[in-house]
C-alpha positions in Angstrom: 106.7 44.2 125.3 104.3 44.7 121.8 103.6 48.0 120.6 100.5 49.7 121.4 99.2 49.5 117.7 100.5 45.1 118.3 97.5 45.4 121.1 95.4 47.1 118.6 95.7 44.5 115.8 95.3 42.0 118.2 92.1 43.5 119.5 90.7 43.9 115.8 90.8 40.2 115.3 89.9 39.0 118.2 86.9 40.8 118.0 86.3 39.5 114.4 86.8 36.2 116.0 83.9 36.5 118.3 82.3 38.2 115.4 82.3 41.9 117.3 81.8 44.3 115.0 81.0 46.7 117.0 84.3 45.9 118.8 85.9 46.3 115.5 84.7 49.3 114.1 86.4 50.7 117.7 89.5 50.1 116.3 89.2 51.9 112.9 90.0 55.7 112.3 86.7 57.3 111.5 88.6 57.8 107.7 89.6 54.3 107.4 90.3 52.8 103.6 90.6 49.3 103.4 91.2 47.4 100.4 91.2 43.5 99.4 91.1 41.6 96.4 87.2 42.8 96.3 86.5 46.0 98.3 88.6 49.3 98.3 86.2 51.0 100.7 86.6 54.0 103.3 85.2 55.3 106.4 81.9 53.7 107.9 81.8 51.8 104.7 84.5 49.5 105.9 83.1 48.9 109.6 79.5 48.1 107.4 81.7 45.4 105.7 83.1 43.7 108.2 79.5 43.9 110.7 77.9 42.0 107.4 80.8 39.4 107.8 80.1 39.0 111.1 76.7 38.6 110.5 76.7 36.3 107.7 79.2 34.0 109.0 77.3 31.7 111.3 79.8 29.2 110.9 82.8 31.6 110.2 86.6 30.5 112.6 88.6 33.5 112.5 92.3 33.1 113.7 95.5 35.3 113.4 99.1 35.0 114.1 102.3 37.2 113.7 101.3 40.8 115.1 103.8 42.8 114.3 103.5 46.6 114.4 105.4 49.7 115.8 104.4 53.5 115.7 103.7 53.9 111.8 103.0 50.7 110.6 102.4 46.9 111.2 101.4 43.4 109.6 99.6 40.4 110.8 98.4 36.9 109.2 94.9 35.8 109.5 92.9 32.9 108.5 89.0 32.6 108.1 87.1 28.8 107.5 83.5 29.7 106.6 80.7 28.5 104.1 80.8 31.1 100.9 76.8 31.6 101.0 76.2 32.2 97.4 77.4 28.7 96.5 77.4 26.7 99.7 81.1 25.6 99.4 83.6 25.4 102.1 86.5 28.0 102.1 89.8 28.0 103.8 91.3 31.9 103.2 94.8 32.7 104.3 95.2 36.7 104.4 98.7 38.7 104.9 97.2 42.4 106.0 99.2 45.3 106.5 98.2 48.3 108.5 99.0 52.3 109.1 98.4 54.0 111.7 96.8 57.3 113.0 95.7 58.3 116.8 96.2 55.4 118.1 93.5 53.7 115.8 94.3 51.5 112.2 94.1 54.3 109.3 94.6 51.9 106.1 94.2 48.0 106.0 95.4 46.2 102.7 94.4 42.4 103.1 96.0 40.0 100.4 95.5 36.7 99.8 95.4 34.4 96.7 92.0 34.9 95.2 92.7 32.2 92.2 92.7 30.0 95.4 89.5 31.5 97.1 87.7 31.6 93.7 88.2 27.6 93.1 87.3 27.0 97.1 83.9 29.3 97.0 82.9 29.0 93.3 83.9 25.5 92.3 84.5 24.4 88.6 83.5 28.7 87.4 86.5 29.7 89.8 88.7 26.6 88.8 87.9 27.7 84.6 87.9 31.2 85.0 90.7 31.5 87.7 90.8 35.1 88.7 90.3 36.8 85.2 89.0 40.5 84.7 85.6 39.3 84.1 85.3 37.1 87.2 87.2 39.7 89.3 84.7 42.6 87.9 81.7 40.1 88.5 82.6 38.9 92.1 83.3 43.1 92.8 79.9 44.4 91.6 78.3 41.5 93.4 80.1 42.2 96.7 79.5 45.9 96.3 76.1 44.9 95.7 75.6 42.8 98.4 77.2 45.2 100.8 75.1 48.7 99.3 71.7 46.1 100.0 73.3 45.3 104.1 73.7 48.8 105.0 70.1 49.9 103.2 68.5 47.6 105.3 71.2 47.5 108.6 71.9 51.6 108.7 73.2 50.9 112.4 76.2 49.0 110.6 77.8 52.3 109.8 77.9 52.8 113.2 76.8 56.1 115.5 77.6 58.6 112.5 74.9 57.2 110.2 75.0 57.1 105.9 75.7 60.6 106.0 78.5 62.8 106.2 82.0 62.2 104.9 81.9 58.7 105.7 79.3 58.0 102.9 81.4 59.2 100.2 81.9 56.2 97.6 78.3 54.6 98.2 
């Protein structure tokens, strides 16, 4: 029988599969940090990230495999197929996340995956040139971080019930 935080991964991305954000948020610790190859956010921040995915992704195919998790931590693989809007191109990501633990909700997430890869996919012959160099890395940050600061201005509900105030705010 999985472990009760196996359920809870499950339940992250099969809500990110029907792109529930709400549904995902649920599963997040009100302090949350999650970091990528782009974002290190925390708190309501990260829920707001993931509710712009879902939003943005009208052709997005979610699907994970290997759930593994016991009482402290636990590890999954995930895949997404979706358009890249900026550029129109086709991308196929393959994620390895890791997750802690707290209260029965998911405290940190760390996705990695190979963003040399994703930056050929969703940027073409820029991605393919520049692979993933300091400058495109720093570009394709402040543009995400951008992008997301410009979601939540205009979608406040995407923090969810606590709104862009309190401790969740911090690192806006």
């Amino acid at each position: 029988m999985p472990h009760a935080n196996a359920d809870l991964v499950d339940r992250f991305y099969a809500a990110f599969a029907q792109r529930d954000a709400a549904a995902m948020r649920a599963c997040y610790h009100p302090e949350v940090r999650f970091r990528d190859e782009v974002f290190d956010l925390h708190g309501a921040r990260a829920g707001a990230m993931w509710t712009m995915l879902c939003d943005a992704g009208a052709d997005l195919v979610v699907t994970h495999r290997d759930v593994r998790a016991d009482a402290a931590s636990g590890s999954a693989r995930w895949e997404a197929r979706y358009t890249f809007s900026a550029t129109g191109r086709a991308v196929h990501n393959i994620i390895e996340a890791a997750f802690t633990f707290e209260d029965g909700l998911i405290r940190t997430h760390t996705d990695r995956f190979d963003a040399w890869r994703w930056s050929r996919q969703a940027l073409g012959a820029p991605g393919l040139l520049l692979g993933w160099t300091p400058w495109l890395q720093s570009k394709v940050r402040s543009e995400a971080a951008r992008r997301l600061d410009r979601y939540i201005d205009t979608h406040p509900e995407a923090l969810g019930e606590t709104g862009a105030s309190g401790p969740e705010a911090v690192g806006r």
